[in-house]
matplotlib code that plots the C-alpha trace (Angstrom):
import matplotlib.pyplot as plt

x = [0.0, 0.9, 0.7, 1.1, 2.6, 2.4, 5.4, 5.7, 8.2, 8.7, 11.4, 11.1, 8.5, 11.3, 13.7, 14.3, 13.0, 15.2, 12.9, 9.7, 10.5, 11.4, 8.4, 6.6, 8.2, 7.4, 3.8, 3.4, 5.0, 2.6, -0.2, -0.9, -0.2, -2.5, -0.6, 2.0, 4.0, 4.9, 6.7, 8.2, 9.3, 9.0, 5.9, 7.2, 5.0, 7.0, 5.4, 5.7, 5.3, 3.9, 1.9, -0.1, -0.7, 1.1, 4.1, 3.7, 3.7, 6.7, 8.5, 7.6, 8.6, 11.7, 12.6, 11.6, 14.0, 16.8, 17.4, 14.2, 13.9, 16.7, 15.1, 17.2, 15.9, 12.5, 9.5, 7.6, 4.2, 3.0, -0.5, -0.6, -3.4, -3.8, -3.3, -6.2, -5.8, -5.7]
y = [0.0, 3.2, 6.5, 9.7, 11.9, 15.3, 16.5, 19.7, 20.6, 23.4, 24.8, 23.5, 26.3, 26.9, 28.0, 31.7, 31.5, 34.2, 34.3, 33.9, 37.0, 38.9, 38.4, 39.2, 42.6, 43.5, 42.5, 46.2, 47.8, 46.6, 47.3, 43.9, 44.5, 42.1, 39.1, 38.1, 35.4, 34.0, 30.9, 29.3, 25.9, 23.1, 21.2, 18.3, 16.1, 12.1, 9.0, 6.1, 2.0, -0.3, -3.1, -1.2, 2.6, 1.7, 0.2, 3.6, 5.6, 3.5, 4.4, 8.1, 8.5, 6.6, 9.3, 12.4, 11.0, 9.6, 13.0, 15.3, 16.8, 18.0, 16.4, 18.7, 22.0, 21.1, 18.6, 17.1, 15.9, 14.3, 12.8, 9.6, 8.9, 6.0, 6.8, 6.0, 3.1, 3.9]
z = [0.0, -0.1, 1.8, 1.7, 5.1, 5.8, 8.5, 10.7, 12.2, 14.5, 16.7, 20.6, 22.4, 25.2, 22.0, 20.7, 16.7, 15.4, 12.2, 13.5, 15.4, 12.5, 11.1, 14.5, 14.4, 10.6, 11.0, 13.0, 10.6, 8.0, 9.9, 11.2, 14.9, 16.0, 14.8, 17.8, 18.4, 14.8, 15.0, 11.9, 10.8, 8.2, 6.5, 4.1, 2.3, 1.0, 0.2, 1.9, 0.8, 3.3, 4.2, 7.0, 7.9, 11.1, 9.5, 7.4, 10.6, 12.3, 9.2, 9.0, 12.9, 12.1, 9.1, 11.2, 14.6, 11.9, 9.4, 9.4, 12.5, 15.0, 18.5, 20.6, 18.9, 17.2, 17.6, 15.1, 14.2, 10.9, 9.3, 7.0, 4.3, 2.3, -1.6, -3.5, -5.6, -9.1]

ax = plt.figure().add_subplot(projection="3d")
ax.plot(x, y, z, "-o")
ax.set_aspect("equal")
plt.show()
């Protein structure tokens, strides 16, 4: 079978995001003052072959601990669906 996963990754809450604080500060200055707190990160989309959506899900957590995410800065979260069959 195969799946599809959707991954975001973010910097850890306790860190300092350098850019998503740049942003912060510009939104004022475009007259958006009421957005705060703009935190950025990383959405990445793969597809994945397996025999179950939670083999899919063991492999997908296994990519994002392995090479996608840095655990000691960010944390990640990711969605699988099930490709339609053609």
């Amino acid at each position: 079978m195969e799946f599809t996963a959707a991954i975001d990754i973010m910097p850890l809450d306790a860190l300092l995001d350098p850019q998503g604080k740049a942003v912060t500060s510009s939104m004022s200055n475009l007259g958006l003052s009421e957005i705060t707190n703009v935190r950025i990160g990383k959405h990445i989309t793969l597809k994945v072959t397996a025999a179950s959506k939670a083999e899919a899900e063991q492999k997908v957590d296994e990519a994002c601990k392995k090479l996608l995410a840095n655990q000691i800065m960010e944390k990640y979260s990711f969605t699988i669906e099930a490709l339609a069959e053609a």
